[in-house]
C-alpha positions, 0 to 999 in steps of 0.5 A: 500500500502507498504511503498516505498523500501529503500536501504541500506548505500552504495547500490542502488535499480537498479530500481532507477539506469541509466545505458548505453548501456546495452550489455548483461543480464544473468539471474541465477536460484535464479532470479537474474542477471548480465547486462555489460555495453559497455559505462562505462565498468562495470559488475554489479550484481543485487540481489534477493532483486533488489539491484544493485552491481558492479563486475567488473569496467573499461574504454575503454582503460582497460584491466588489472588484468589478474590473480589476485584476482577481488574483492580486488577493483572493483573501480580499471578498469579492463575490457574494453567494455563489449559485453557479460556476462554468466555464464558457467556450472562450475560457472565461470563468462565469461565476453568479453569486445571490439571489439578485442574480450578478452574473461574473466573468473571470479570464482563466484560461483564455485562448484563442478563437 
């Protein structure tokens, strides 16, 4: 039997992480995904590797950074609850957060037509 996965300083196994109220999933072709979170207002990524990542951070309350570069400070509350996320056919990151219905566009992995 292998030894147990360990991660990285600073990175989590998703496996090992708790999160609530999981809204939406998008799963990318290399097999890794995108889940967003209505309590916590959060995107995270989850890599090949099955490490999890946070994108895109918030509160209820948020909705902010309209413009500006999202990975300066994923810390910083962007978004409010998250209800959905996809990926659309240019590589942009669409996000729609509470129940006013803000819909976010993130580049992520743009490419060309």
């Amino acid at each position: 039997m292998p030894p147990p996965k360990v991660a990285p300083l600073g990175l989590a196994l998703a496996i090992n992480v708790g999160l609530a109220a999981v809204r939406g999933i998008w799963f990318l072709p290399t097999g890794a995904f995108f889940l967003c979170t209505d309590v916590g207002c959060q995107v995270w990524y989850v890599d090949t590797s099955g490490y999890i990542h946070l994108v895109l951070n918030g509160n209820s309350n948020a909705h902010d950074g309209d413009g500006s570069w999202f990975y300066d400070d994923p810390s910083l509350a962007k978004m409010g609850a998250g209800k959905e996320v996809v990926l659309d056919d240019e590589g942009n990151l669409l996000v729609t957060e509470n129940e006013v219905g803000y819909v976010r566009r993130i580049a992520f992995l743009r490419h060309g037509p």
